[in-house]
C-alpha positions in Angstrom: -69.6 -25.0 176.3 -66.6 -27.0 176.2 -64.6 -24.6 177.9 -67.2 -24.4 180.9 -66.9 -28.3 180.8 -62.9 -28.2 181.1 -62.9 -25.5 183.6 -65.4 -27.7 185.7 -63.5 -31.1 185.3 -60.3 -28.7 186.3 -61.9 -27.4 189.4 -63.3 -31.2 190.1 -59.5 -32.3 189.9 -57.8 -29.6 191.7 -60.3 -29.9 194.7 -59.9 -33.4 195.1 -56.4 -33.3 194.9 -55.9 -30.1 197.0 -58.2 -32.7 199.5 -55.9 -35.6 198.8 -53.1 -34.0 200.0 -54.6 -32.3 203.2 -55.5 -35.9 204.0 -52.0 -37.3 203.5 -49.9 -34.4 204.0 -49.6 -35.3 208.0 -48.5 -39.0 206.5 -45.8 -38.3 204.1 -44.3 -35.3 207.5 -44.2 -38.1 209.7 -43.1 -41.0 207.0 -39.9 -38.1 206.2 -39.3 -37.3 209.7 -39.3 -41.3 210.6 -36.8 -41.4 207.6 -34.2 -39.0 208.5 -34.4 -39.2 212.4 -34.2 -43.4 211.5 -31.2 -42.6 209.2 -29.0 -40.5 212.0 -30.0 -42.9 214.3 -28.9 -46.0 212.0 -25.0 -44.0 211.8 -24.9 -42.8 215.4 -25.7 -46.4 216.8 -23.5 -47.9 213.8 -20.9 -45.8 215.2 -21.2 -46.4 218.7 -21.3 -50.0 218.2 -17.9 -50.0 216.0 -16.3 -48.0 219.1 -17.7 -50.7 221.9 -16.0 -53.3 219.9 -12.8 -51.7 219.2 -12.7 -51.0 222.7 -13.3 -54.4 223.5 -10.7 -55.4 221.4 -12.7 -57.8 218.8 -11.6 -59.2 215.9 -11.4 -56.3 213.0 -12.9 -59.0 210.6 -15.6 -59.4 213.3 -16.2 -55.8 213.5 -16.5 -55.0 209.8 -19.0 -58.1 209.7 -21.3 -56.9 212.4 -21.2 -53.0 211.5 -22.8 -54.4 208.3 -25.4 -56.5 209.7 -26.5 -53.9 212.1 -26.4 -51.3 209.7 -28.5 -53.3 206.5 -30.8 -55.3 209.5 -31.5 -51.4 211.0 -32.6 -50.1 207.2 -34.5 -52.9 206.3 -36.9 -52.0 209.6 -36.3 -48.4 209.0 -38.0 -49.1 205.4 -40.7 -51.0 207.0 -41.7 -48.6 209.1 -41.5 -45.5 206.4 -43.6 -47.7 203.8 -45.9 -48.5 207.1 -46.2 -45.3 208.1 -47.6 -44.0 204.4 -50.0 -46.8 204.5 -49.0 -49.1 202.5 -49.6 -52.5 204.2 -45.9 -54.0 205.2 -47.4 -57.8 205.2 -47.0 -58.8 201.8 -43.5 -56.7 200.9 -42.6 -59.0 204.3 -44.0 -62.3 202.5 -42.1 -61.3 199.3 -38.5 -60.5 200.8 -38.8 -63.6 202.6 -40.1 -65.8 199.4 -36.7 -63.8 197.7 -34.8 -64.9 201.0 -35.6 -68.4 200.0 -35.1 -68.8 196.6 -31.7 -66.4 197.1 -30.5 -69.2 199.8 -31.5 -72.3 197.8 -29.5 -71.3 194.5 -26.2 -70.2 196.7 -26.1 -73.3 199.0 -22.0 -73.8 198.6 -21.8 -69.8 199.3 -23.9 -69.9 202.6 -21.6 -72.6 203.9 -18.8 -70.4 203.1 -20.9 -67.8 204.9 -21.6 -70.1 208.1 -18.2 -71.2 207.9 -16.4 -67.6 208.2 -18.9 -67.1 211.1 -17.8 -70.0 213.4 -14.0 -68.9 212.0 -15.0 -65.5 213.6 -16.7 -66.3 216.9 -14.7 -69.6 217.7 -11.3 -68.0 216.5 -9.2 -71.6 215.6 -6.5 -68.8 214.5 -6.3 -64.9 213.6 -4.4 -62.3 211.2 -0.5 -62.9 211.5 -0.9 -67.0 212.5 1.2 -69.7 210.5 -1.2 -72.7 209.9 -1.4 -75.4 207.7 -5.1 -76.6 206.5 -6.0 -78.3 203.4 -2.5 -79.3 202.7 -1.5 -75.7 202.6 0.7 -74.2 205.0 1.3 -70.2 205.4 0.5 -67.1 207.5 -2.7 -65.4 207.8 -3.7 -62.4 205.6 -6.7 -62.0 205.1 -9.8 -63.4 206.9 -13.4 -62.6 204.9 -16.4 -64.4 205.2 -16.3 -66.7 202.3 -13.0 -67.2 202.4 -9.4 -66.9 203.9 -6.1 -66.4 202.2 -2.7 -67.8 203.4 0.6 -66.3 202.5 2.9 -69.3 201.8 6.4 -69.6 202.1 6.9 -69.6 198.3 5.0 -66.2 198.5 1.9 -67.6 197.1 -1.5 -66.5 198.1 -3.5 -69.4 198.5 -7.4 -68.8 199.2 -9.2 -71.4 201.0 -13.2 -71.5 201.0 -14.4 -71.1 205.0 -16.8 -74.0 204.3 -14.8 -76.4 203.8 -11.8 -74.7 206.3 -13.9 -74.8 209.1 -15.1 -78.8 209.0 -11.7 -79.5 207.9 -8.0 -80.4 210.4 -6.5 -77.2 211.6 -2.7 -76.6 212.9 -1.7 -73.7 214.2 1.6 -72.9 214.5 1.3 -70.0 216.7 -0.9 -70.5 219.5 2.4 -71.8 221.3 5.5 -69.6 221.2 7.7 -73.1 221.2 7.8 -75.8 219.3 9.1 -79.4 219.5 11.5 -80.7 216.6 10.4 -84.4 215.9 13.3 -85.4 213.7 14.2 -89.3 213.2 17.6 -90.3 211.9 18.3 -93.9 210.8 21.7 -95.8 211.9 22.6 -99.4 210.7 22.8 -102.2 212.9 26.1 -102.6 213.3 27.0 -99.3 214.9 27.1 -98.9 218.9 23.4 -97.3 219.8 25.0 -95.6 222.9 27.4 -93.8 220.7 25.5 -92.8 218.2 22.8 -91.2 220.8 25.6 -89.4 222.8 26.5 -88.2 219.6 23.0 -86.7 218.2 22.6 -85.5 221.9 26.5 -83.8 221.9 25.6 -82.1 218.3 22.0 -80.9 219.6 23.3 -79.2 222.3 26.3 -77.5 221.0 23.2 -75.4 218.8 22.9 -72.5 220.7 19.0 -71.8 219.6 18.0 -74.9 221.3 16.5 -74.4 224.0 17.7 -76.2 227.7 15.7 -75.2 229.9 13.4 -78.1 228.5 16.1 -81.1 228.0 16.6 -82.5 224.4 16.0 -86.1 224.1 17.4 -88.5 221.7 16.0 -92.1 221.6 15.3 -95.4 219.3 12.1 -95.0 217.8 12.0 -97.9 216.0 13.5 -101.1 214.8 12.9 -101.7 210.7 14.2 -104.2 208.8 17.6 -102.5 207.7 17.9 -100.2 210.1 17.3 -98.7 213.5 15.3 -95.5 213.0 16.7 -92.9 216.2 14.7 -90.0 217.1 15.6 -86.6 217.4 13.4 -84.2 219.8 14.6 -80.7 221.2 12.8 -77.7 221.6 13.2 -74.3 220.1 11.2 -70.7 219.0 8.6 -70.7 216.2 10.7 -68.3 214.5 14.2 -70.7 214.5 12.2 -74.1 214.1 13.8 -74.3 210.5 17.2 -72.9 211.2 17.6 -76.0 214.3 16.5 -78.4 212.3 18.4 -77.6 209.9 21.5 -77.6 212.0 20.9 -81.0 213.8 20.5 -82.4 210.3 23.8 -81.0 208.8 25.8 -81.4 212.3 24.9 -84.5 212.3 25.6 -85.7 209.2 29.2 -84.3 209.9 29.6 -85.5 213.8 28.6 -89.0 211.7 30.9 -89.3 209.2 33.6 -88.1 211.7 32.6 -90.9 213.4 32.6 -93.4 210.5 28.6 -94.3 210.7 26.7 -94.1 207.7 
C-alpha cells in the first residue's frame, strides 16, 4: 500500500515538474541567449569604444575610466534584463541597488569628492602625465593620474599623493603649459652705490649667459625702495628645462661682477 502511495506521489511530482519545465523551458533559452549574445556585445562595444578614443587621442586615464563605466553600466542592464526575462520582477532588485547606492554614497562622502574631483581633473585637464606643477605646497612632475588621487614625482624623488578633492578646488601652477619661462629674481644693493652701475652690471652679467634667451630682451629694474636697501629686479627669459641652471648663474655672476665692483 505504501509503495502504491510513493509511486503515486512520484508520478504526481515528476508530472508537474516535467510541466514546470515545458512552461519555463522557452524562458530560461531566451534568458541564456540574452546572457551570452549581451556578454559579446558588452566586449565588442567595450572594445570599439577604447579604439574611438585612442584614436581620438583622449586622455589614457580618461579611457581606462570610461571603458569601466561602460562596461559595469552595460552589465548592470544586461542583469536586468536576464532576471526580467525569467520573470522575476526587476522593480524591487531596482529599489534595493538604489537604497544600497545611497547608504554606499552617504558613508564615503570624502571618497566621492575625490571621485568628482578626478573627473573634472579628466575632462577639464588643468595639467596631464609628464607636467611639472606645484599644488598644495608640493611641487613635481606628473605620474600618475587616478581618480581619487594623483601622485607627483618631486625633485627630491619623493612620491607625493594628493587627494583630487581637495586638488581640484585648490591653486594650480603649471609649469608646462608654456615652453618658456620668466626668471623673477630681485637682488638688493645699498644706498650708496650708483643705481645706473649696478643695473648695467646685472644687465652685462645676464647677457653674457648664453641660455638666456634675447629674442625677448632681459630687463633689470628697481623694484623697490626698503628701509636699508634698494631691492633691484632681475627678469630674463629662458627654457623650462634651464630655468634653474640661469638662475643660478645670474645669482653666482652676479655675486662675482659685484664684488669686482666693490658693492656689497
Amino acid at each position: 500500500m505504501n509503495l502504491l502511495i510513493n509511486a503515486t506521489l512520484f508520478n504526481q511530482y515528476s508530472e508537474a515538474f516535467t510541466k514546470v519545465l515545458i512552461d519555463y523551458s522557452p524562458k530560461l533559452i531566451a534568458a541564456f541567449l540574452l546572457l551570452v549574445i549581451g556578454v559579446w556585445s558588452i566586449r565588442f562595444i567595450n572594445s570599439m569604444a577604447r579604439k574611438i578614443m585612442i584614436k581620438r587621442e583622449v586622455e589614457p586615464t580618461l579611457i581606462e575610466f570610461l571603458s569601466d563605466i561602460i562596461f559595469w553600466g552595460l552589465r548592470v542592464v544586461l542583469f536586468v534584463a536576464v532576471i526580467s526575462k525569467l520573470g522575476i520582477e526587476s522593480s524591487s532588485f531596482l529599489a534595493i541597488l538604489g537604497a544600497a547606492g545611497l547608504a554606499l554614497g552617504l558613508s564615503l562622502q570624502g571618497s566621492l569628492s575625490n571621485f568628482a574631483g578626478g573627473i573634472l581633473i579628466i575632462l577639464f585637464k588643468p595639467f596631464k602625465l609628464g607636467d611639472t606643477i606645484e599644488a598644495q605646497g608640493s611641487t613635481g612632475k606628473v605620474i600618475d593620474i587616478q581618480i581619487f588621487v594623483t601622485q607627483l614625482l618631486t625633485g627630491s624623488n619623493e612620491v607625493v599623493f594628493i587627494p583630487n578633492g581637495i586638488l581640484s578646488n585648490g591653486k594650480i601652477v603649471n609649469y608646462s603649459v608654456k615652453s618658456l619661462q620668466r626668471t623673477d629674481l630681485t637682488l638688493r644693493v645699498p644706498y650708496q652705490s650708483n643705481i645706473q652701475e649696478v643695473k648695467s652690471i646685472i644687465l652685462e652679467v645676464v647677457n653674457s649667459i648664453p641660455k638666456v634667451l634675447q629674442n625677448e630682451k632681459p630687463s633689470v629694474f628697481v623694484k623697490e625702495l626698503g628701509e636699508t636697501a634698494i631691492f633691484i629686479s632681475v627678469q630674463a627669459w629662458t627654457t623650462n628645462e634651464d630655468y634653474k641652471e640661469v638662475c643660478s648663474a645670474i645669482l653666482e655672476n652676479c655675486n662675482k661682477a659685484f664684488d669686482q665692483h666693490k658693492i656689497n
